[in-house]
N, C-alpha and C positions, 0 to 999 in steps of 0.2 A: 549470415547476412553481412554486408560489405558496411564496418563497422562508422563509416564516412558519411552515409546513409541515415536518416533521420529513425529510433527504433518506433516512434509510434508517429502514424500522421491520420487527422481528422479532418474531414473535408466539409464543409454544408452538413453540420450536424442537424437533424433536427428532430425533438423529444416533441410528442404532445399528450396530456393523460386529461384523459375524456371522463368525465361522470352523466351520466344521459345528455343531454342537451350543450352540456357547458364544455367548453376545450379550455384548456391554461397550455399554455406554450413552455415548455420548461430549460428548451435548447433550441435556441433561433439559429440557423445558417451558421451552426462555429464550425471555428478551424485554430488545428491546432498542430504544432507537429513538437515533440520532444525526440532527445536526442541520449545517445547510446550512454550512461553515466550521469544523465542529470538529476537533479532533488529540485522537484518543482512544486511549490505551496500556493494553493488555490483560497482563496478568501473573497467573502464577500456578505452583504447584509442574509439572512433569514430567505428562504424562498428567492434567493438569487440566480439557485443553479447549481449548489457545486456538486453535492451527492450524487445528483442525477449525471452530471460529467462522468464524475468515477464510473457512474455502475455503466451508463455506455458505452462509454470507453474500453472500460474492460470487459464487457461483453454479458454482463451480469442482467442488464434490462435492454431491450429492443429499441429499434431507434424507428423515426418514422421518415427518415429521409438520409440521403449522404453518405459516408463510407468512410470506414475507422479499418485502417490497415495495423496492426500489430506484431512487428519482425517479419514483415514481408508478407502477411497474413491477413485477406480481406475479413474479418470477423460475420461478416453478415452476407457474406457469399456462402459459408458451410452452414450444415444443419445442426439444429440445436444439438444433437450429442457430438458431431465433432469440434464444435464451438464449446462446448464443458470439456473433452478432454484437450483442447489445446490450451485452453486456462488453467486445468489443473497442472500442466506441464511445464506452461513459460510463466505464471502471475503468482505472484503471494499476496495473501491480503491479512491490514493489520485494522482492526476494526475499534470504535468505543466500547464498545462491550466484548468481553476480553474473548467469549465463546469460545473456553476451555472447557472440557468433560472431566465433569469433578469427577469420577472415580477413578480417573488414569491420572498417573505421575507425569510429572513435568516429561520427561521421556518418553511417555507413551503418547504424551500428547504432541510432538513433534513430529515424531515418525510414523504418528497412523496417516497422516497423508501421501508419505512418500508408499506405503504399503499399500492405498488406493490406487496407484499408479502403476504398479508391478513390482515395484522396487524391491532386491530382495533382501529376508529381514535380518541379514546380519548388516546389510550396508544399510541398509534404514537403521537401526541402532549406533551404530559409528558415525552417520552423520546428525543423526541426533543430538549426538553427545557430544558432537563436534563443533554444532551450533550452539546449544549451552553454553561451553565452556566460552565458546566469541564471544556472548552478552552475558558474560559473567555470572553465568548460574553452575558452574563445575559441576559446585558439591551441593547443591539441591536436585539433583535430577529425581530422587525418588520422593521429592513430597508431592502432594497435589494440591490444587488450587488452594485451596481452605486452608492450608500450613503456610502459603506465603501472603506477602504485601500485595499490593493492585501493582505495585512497579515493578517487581518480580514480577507479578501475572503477563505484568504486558510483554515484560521483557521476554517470557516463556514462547507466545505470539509471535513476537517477529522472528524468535527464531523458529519459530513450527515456518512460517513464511519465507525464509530465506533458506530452510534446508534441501529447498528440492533447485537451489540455484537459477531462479527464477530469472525470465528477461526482466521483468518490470516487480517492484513492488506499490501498489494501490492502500494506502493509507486513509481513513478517513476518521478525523479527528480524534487520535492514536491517544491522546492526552488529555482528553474531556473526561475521563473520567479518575484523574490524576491529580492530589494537592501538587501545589509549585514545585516545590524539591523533584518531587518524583516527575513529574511533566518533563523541568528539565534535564534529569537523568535520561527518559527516554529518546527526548530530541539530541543528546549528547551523542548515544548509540546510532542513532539514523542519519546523524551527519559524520559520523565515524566510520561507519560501512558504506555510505558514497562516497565520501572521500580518499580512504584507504583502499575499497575495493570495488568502487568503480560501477556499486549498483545502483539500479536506475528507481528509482522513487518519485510517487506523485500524492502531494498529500495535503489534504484537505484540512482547514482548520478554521475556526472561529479567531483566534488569538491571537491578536498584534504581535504580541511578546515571541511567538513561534515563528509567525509568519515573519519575521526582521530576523529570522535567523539561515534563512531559504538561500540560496543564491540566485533562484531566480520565483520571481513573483505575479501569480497572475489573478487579476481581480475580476469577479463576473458583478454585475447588475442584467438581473431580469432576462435571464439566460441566454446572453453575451457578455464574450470578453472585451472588457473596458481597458485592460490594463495590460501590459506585459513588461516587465521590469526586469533586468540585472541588478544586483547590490552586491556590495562589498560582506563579507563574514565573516567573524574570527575563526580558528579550528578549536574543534572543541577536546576537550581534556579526555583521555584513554579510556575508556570504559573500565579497564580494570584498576583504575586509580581512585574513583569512584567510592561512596561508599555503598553499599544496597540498601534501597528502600526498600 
């Protein structure tokens, strides 16, 4: 896709989640469009909207109105399994809850997704390992969850998410469940890999502290966008400069 070209556009979104009788609105008329290489940080109060953004956006929950094009891709023109295998193929997602499979090594829990895909498994293991080493975990690839820190853990994550070379990566609040140190080790890495390599991230957060580190900032009340901001940000320090949490 003609990389001049917005990679994701959202038009008249609209979410509604029904319980018998009652409707709550959770995505009024949004519109959105990001762009090939951006790091976009969604913030907002409790029941604003923004979870519900990600997972429509990325195709994960159903929308009840509008159209979310993704690399040139209506998400809700295809049918549900070609709509999971186009997310398995262009989207990585880095979640609060680290939903790693404690009996697999940090390696086998990278590359079992590219091995869902067809990938085959000697290049599934090379880029495994190839992802490791980028977020600084080389010489941990054979422990498993349980032998590392929760910043290890996450950091294990975003590269299970970045190894299948994703258009977009879908972040939702990647650092909740991170002390300070470790939180901003991980936003260190995810502003290191937009930066340096030009991937596209959209990431949800509760955290001023995170959220002033975005380049760009967009703030929901009551499932509209109120806000759309540029800001200035420092770069951040090597990941391998780092120490590991």
């Amino acid at each position: 896709m003609n990389s001049d070209q917005p990679l994701l556009v959202a038009t008249g979104v609209r979410k509604v989640y029904r319980t018998g009788s009652v409707a709550v609105v959770a995505l009024d008329d949004l519109n959105l469009a990001v762009r090939h290489g951006e790091l976009v940080g969604v913030m907002g109060p409790s029941g604003s909207g923004k979870t519900t953004l990600l997972n429509c956006l990325s195709g994960l929950d159903g929308i009840d109105g509008g159209r979310v094009e993704v690399d040139g891709h209506d998400l809700f023109a295809m049918s549900d399994a070609a709509r999971t295998e186009h997310r398995a193929r262009t989207m990585g997602f880095v979640f609060q809850a680290f939903n790693l499979i404690p009996v697999f090594s940090a390696v086998e829990n990278v590359e079992l997704p590219l091995l869902l895909v067809g990938t085959r498994p000697r290049e599934a293991r090379r880029r495994a390992l190839d992802m490791l080493d980028r977020v600084g975990l080389g010489h941990r690839v054979e422990h498993r969850p349980s032998e590392m820190s929760g910043g290890e853990q996450q950091r294990v994550t975003i590269a299970r998410a970045l190894a299948g070379r994703p258009a977009v990566v879908w972040a939702d609040e990647p650092t909740g469940n991170l002390d300070s140190a470790m939180a901003d080790q991980v936003m260190d890495l995810l502003c290191e890999l937009n930066q340096d390599e030009g991937q596209t991230i959209v990431l949800v957060t509760h955290d001023s502290a995170i959220g002033a580190r975005v380049p760009r900032l967009i703030r929901m009340r009551d499932g509209r966008l109120v806000e759309d901001v540029h800001q200035a940000v420092t770069t951040p320090v090597a990941i391998r400069d780092l120490p590991l949490g």
